[in-house]
N, C-alpha and C positions, 0 to 999 in steps of 0.2 A: 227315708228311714220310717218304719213301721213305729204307730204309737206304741207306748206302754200299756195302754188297757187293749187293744189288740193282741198285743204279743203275751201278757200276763193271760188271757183267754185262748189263745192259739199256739204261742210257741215254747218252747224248753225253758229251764232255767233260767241255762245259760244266755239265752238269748235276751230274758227277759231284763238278767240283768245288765245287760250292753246297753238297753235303753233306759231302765229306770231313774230315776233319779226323786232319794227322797227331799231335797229340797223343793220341786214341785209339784210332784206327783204325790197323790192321798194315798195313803196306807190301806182306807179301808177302801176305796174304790177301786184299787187293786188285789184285794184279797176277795171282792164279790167277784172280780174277772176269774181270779185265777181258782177259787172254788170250784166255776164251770170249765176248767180245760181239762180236754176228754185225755190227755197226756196225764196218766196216772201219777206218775212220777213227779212232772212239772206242778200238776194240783199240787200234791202235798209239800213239793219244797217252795212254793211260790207263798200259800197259802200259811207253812208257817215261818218264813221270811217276817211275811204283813203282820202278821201278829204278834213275832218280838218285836216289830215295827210300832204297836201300840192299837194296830186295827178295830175296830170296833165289833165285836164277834156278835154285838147284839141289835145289829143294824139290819132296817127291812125297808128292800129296794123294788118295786115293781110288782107287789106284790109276793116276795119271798124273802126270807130270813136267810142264815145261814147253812143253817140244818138242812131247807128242804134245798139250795141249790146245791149242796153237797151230795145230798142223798138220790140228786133229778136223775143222775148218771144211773146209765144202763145196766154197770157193773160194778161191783164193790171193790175196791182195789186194797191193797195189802193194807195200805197206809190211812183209810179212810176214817175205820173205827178212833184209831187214833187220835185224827184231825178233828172229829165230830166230841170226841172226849173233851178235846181242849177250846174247841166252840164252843160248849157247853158249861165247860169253868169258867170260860171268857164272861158268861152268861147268857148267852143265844135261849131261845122257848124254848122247850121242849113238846109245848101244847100251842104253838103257832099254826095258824090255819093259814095257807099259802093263799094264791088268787084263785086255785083248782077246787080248793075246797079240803085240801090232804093236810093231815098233820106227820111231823116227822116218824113216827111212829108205825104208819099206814106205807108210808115211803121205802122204810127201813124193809118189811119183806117185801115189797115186790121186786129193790133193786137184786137183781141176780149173784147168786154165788152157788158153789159146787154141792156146799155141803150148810147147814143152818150151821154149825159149830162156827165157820168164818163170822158169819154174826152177832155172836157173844158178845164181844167187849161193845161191841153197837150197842147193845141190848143193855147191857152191863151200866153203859152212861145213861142212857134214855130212863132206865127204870130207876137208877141210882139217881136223879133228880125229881125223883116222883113223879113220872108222866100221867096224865090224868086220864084214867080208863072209862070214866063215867062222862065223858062229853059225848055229844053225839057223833057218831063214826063218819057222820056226811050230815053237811048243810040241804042236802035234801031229802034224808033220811033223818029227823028229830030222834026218831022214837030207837031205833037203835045205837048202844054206845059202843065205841071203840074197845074198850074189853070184851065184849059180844062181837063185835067185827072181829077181831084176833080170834077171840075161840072158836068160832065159826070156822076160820080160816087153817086155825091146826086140827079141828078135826074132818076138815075136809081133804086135808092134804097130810094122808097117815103117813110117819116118817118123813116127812120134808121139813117141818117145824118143831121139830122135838128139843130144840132149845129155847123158844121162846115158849114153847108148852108149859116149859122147867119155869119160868119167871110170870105167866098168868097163874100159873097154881098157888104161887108164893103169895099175889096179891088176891085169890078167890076167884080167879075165873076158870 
């Protein structure tokens, strides 16, 4: 039989729940598995399982919080924005710097979607907890800040970020 933090990172739900068991298995050690399963579906019901479970949304494992193992994912999935919403009430950073040097923020556009409108309610949380624009954008760029790294980035990329354009205007960038 396949662990629980195995199957919570690699397999379905359903699967996940054949082996779970909260008597001894941690809540949040399974909600950091199931953050990272590239099964879009299984993330989000695994992920918020753990969390009516009591998980700890504001735990940092390896160098990453919540935010940014959710956001590592290659592609935004329907149910993401959601999930990162309720990480985020949970209390998760929003201005956590991972091991890479990225803050959720910087994560939020690179991970892929069709259209920036999918992004909203991403945006919608991040900004709604007052992401802080004024840190620097990179540990090894000081002198440039993360609202300068985003404006940079929407007007480099005319019509790709016309919704995050909508939310640096709001705060002056």
């Amino acid at each position: 039989m396949a662990s629980p933090l195995y199957v919570a990172q690699n397999g379905t739900y359903e699967e996940f729940l054949e082996v779970y068991d909260p008597e001894t298995n941690d809540a949040t050690e399974m909600l950091l598995r199931g953050l990272i399963n590239r099964d879009p579906e299984a993330r989000e019901k695994i992920s918020n399982d753990m969390l009516d479970r009591s998980a700890d949304a504001t735990v940092v494992d390896y160098g990453q919080n919540t935010l940014t193992l959710l956001l590592s994912h290659d592609r935004l999935a329907d149910g993401d924005p959601a999930l990162a919403q309720r990480l985020i009430d949970g209390g998760a950073d929003v201005d956590f710097r991972n091991s890479g040097g990225d803050v959720p923020i910087r994560l939020a556009i690179r991970v892929r979607v069709d259209d920036d409108e999918q992004r909203r309610p991403l945006y919608e949380a991040l900004f709604g907890k007052d992401v802080d624009l004024d840190e620097p954008s990179s540990v090894r760029n000081p002198k440039n800040t993360i609202g300068k790294w985003l404006r940079m980035n929407v007007d480099g990329r005319p019509g790709k970020l016309d919704v995050l354009d909508e939310f640096l205007k709001t705060r002056g960038y």
